[in-house]
C-alpha positions, 0 to 999 in steps of 0.5 A: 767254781771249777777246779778239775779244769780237764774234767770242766772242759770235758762236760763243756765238750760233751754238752756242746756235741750233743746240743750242737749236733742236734742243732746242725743237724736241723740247720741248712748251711749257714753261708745260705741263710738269709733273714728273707727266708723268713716269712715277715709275718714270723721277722722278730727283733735281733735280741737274745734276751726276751721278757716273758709277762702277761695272763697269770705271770705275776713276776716277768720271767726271762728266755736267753738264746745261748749258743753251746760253745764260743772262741773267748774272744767272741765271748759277750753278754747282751745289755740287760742280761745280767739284770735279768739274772738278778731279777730272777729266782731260778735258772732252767737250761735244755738239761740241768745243769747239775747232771753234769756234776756226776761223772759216773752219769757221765760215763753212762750217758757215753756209752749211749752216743754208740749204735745199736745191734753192733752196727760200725761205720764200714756197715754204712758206706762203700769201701771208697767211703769208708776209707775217706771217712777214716781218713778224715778221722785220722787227720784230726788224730782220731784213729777210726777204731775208737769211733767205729761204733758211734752214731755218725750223727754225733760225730758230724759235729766234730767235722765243724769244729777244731778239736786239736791242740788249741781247739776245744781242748783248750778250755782258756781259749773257749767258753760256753755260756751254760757253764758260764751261767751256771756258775752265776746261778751257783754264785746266787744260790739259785735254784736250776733245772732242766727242759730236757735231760741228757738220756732224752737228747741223745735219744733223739739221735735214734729217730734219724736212721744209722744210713741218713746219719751217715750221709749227713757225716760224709756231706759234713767231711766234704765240705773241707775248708767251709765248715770253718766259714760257716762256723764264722757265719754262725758266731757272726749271727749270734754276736748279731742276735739275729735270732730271724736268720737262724731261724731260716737254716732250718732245713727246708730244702727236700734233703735228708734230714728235711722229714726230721725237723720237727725231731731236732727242732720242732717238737722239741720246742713245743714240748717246752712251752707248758714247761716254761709257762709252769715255771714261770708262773711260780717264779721268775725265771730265766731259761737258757736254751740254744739261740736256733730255738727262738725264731721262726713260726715254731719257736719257742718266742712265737709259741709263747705268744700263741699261748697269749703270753708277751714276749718284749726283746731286751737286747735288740740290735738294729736292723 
């Protein structure tokens, strides 16, 4: 389906820094999540894959947590998934999938990951961290003066992920299972759309403030070698399903960013169930959003269940 391999891996990339960082950014460190976090009355099966049916659904329709970018090897799709794929008539992601197809758009949607009003990186820290932050940068092979102007928050996600020779560069070595199902929905001739779109993500970066974001970046530099654990620790739960467990990173601990769950997570999720209930009472569907969106009393399965609708896992995992 692709055939300008760089141009893929970079929408791949771009996608997966957005929707990640909003995900981070709303998380505790995965090393300290515990499925007994959550409370039991909101415990749901380990399954990525849930059918949507009851009141006026006439066809199930279907919601399958992806997680945005994935080592090949790690790479799987859960028992019934491609089942429900076929059963369906159109595929709905957080953003249409299709947005990512126009490279001008693309272009344009860059220049707003930068901040307002000429503000740069040295306006947000001491001298002495600054200059662990360019440092920081500097190792990875990204000189600090292309990035001085973007928003920390967007540049947080590159403190958990390889992005050198090998790394996410490496399109044969990474899938993302948006473009993975997309290309599906293009094979089938499937009608996609969007739960969100890229202006409204990225705009959400706004609701935290420059100084917050910069903390959250410095924390992020000084965790050293354990971001690659926790990466491990957050692949682990989603190859486990455990859909309960992401649930509980949802920082709850009084830090920084405590007062901005319902931004990242929360209010995001409220605004997508009379989407997927109207979608879905038209045709079967099947909506792909990130995994950290399912459980919890503020999910996306709990809020559909609130709304009188049932929600039946399909790819569980034993507890």
């Amino acid at each position: 389906m692709y055939k300008n391999k760089s141009f893929t891996t970079l929408k791949a990339q771009i996608l997966f820094f957005i929707s990640f960082t909003l995900l981070i950014s709303a998380c505790k460190s995965t090393s300290k999540a515990t499925t007994s976090d959550v409370k039991k009355g909101d415990r749901l099966e380990n399954a990525l894959l849930w059918e949507l049916s009851g009141k006026d659904i006439t066809k199930p329709s279907y919601v399958f947590g992806t997680i945005h970018m994935i080592d090949s090897k790690d790479y799987f799709l859960p028992n019934g998934l491609l089942s429900a794929i076929d059963n369906s008539k159109k595929m709905v992601f957080e953003i249409d999938m299709k947005d990512m197809n126009d490279m001008s758009k693309m272009m344009g949607m860059m220049g707003k990951l930068f901040m307002k009003d000429d503000k740069t990186l040295k306006d947000l820290y001491k001298a002495d961290e600054y200059e662990e932050v360019k440092a920081f940068f500097s190792k990875k092979g990204l000189p600090l003066v292309f990035l001085e102007k973007m928003k920390p928050m967007f540049l947080s996600a590159l403190a958990y992920v390889d992005i050198g020779p090998g790394g996410l560069q490496g399109s044969d070595k990474v899938k993302s299972y948006e473009f993975e199902l997309s290309s599906m929905a293009e094979n089938k001739a499937m009608e996609t759309g969007g739960l969100e779109t890229i202006d409204y993500q990225i705009g959400v970066f706004d609701a935290i403030p420059y100084d917050v974001q910069a903390k959250m970046l410095l924390q992020a530099i000084r965790a050293g070698d354990t971001d690659n654990e926790e990466m491990k620790a957050m692949i682990d739960m989603y190859k486990n399903q455990d859909i309960n467990k992401m649930a509980s990173m949802v920082t709850s601990d009084g830090g920084d960013l405590e007062n901005y769950s319902d931004v990242l997570l929360g209010d995001r999720n409220r605004n997508w169930i009379p989407l997927i209930i109207a979608d879905s009472k038209k045709q079967s569907t099947i909506f792909a959003v990130g995994a950290g969106h399912l459980g919890g009393k503020d999910g996306v399965i709990k809020l559909l269940q609130a709304q009188g609708y049932t929600l039946k896992p399909l790819s569980q995992i034993k507890k």
